[in-house]
C-alpha positions in Angstrom: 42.5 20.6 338.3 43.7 19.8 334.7 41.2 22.1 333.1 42.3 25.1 335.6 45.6 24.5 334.8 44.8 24.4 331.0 42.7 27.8 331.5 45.5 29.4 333.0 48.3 28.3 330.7 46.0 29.6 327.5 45.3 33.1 329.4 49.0 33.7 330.5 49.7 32.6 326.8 47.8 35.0 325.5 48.8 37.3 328.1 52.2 37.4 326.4 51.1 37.1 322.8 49.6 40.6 323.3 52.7 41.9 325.6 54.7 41.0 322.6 52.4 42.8 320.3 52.4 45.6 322.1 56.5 45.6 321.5 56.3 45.3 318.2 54.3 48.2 317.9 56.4 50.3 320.2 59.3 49.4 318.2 57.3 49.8 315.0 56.1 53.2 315.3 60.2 53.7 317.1 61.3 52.8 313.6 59.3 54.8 311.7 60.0 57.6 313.7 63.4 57.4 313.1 62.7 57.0 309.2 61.2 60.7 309.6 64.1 61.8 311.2 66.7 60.6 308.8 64.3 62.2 305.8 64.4 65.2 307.5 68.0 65.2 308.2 68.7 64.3 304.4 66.7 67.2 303.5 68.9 69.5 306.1 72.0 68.3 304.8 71.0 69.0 301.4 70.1 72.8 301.9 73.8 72.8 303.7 75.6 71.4 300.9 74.2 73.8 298.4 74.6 76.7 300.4 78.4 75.3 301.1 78.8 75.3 297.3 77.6 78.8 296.8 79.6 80.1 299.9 82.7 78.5 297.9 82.1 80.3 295.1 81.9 83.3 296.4 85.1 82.9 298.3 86.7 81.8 295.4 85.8 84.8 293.7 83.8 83.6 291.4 80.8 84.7 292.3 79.3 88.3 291.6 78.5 89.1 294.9 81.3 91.1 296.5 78.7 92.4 299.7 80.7 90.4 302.2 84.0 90.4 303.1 86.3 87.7 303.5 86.5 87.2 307.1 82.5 87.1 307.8 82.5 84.4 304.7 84.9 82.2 306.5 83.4 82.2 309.6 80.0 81.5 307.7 82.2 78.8 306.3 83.1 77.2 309.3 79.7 77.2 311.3 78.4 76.0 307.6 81.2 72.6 308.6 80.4 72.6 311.9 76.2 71.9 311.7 77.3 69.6 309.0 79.3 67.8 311.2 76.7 67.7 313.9 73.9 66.9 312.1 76.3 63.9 310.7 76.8 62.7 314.4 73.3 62.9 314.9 72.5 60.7 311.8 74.9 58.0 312.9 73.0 58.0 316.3 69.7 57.4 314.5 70.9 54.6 312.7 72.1 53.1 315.6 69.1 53.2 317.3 67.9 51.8 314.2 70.0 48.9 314.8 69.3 48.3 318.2 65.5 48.2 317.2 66.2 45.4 314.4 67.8 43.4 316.8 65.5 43.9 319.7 62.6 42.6 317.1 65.0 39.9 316.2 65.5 38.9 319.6 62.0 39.0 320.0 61.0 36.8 317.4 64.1 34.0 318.3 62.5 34.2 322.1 58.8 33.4 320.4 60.5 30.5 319.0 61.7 29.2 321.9 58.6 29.7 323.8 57.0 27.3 321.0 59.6 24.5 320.6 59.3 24.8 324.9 55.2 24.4 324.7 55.7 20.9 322.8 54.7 18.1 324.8 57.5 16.2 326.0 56.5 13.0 324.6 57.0 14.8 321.1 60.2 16.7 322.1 
């Protein structure tokens, strides 16, 4: 009875040793994920801001260009402020996410914790 009882508690221990490795992963490969995303969105952002900078000059005037008029560059303006704005919205949701992750794996670990301090014999506790 003792040795079934033993079996068990080692295969439902290991059981969860690979549920929670399969978790990590999930949330591992979540995170990196996410990491891509942000790069991507950096790179985005960057390729707005110097197109915003040239799209100032040339409403300042102080570009040579004089192809477009005024109004066309101000509503290039604006939709030039608008995806920046989005994709700024969507890079705070990514690092949210990115929080939620870190404290999901922080959960995770506290919980494995537990489940050791709770397998100590009595006797020992």
């Amino acid at each position: 009875q003792a040795k079934r009882t033993l079996r068990r508690r080692r295969k439902l221990e290991k059981e969860t040793r690979q549920l929670i490795k399969q978790e990590e992963l999930k949330r591992l490969h979540k995170a990196q994920a996410i990491q891509r995303q942000l790069e991507e969105l950096e790179e985005r952002q960057r390729a707005l801001e110097i197109f915003g900078v040239k799209l100032e000059r040339e409403l300042r005037g102080e570009s040579d260009s004089d192809t477009k008029d005024e109004t066309q560059m101000l509503q290039e303006w604006f939709e030039l402020v608008l995806e920046k704005n989005k994709l700024m919205r969507y890079e705070s949701e990514l690092l949210i996410i990115a929080q939620e992750l870190e404290l999901e794996d922080h959960q995770s670990r506290l919980e494995q914790k537990l489940r050791e301090k709770m397998a100590i014999d009595g006797k020992s506790k």
